[in-house]
N, C-alpha and C positions, 0 to 999 in steps of 0.2 A: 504494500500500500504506500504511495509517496503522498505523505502527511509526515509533519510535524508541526507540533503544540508548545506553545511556551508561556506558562502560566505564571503569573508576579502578584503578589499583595500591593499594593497601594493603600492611600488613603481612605480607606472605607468600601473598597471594592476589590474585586480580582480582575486585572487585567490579562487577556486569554488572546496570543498571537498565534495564527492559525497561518501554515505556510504548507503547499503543495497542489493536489490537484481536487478541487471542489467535488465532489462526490455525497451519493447517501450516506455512503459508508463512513468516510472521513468523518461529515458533520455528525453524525452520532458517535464514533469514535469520539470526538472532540469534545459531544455534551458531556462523552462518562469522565472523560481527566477532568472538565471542569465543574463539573457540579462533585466530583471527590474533594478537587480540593478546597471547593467553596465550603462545602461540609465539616473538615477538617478545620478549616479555618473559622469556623462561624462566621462566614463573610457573606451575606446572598446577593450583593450586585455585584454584576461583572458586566465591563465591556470586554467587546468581544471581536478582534481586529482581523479581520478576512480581504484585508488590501492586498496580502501576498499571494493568497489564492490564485491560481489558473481554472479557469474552466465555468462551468455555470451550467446550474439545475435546470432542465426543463421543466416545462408548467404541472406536470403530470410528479415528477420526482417533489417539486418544489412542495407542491400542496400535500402528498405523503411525508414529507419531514416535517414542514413545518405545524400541518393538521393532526399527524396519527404522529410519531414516531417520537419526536420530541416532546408535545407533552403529554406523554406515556411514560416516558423515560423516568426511571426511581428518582426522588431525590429533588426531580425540575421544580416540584411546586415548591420546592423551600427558597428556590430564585427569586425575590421579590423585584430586582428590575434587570433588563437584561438590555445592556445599548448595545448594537452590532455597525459597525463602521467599515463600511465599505468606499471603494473607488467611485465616484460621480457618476462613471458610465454605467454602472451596474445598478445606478438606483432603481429605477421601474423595474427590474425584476425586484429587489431585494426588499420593494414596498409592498409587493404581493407577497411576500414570506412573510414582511410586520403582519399584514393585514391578515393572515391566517391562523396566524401563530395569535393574536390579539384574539380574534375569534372564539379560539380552545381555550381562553382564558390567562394567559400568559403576558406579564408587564413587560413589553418587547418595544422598542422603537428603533429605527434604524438613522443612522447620520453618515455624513460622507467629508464630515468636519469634526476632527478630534475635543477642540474644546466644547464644542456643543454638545457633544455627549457625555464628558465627564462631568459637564456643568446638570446636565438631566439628572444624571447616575446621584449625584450628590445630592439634588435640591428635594 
């Protein structure tokens, strides 16, 4: 699988850098290292930096992760906000992941501007 994850504490959140090839598999790979170590740490917001990513979900995959898969996944609902920071070009897809993932009940917004999301994650 060419994925790697690289999770940091911060200031009241977990920040989660995701590098390799965008996949199902990957991005649930990625929820289980990060909602362990949000667990671990008693931390539940995390951003969550998918800029290094290659590749991108189709609409079909999209709404399977971010509808069923993710939050199903053990552990998600102790997430209380989750900013995902993506590359500009990638917003319109990455706004139908908010808007699915929001739907299953999940505090999810997406930005393509790192202070705006840290400033979310905090406020």
């Amino acid at each position: 699988m060419d994925f790697q994850v690289r999770v940091e504490a911060r200031d009241g959140y977990v920040e989660a850098t995701l590098m390799g090839v965008r996949t199902p598999a990957t991005l649930m790979a990625a929820a289980e290292q990060v909602t362990g170590v949000c667990n671990e740490l008693k931390i539940f917001k995390v951003l969550i930096d998918v800029r290094k990513m290659r590749g991108k979900l189709d609409t079909l995959e999209t709404f399977d992760v971010a509808g069923h898969k993710i939050p199903q996944r053990p552990g998600m609902r102790l997430i209380t906000k989750s900013a995902i920071l993506d590359l500009p070009p990638n917003m319109d897809r990455i706004r139908f992941f908010e808007t699915v993932a929001v739907n299953r009940g999940l505090n999810v917004r997406v930005f393509d501007d790192e202070a705006a999301a840290v400033e979310w994650l905090q406020g």
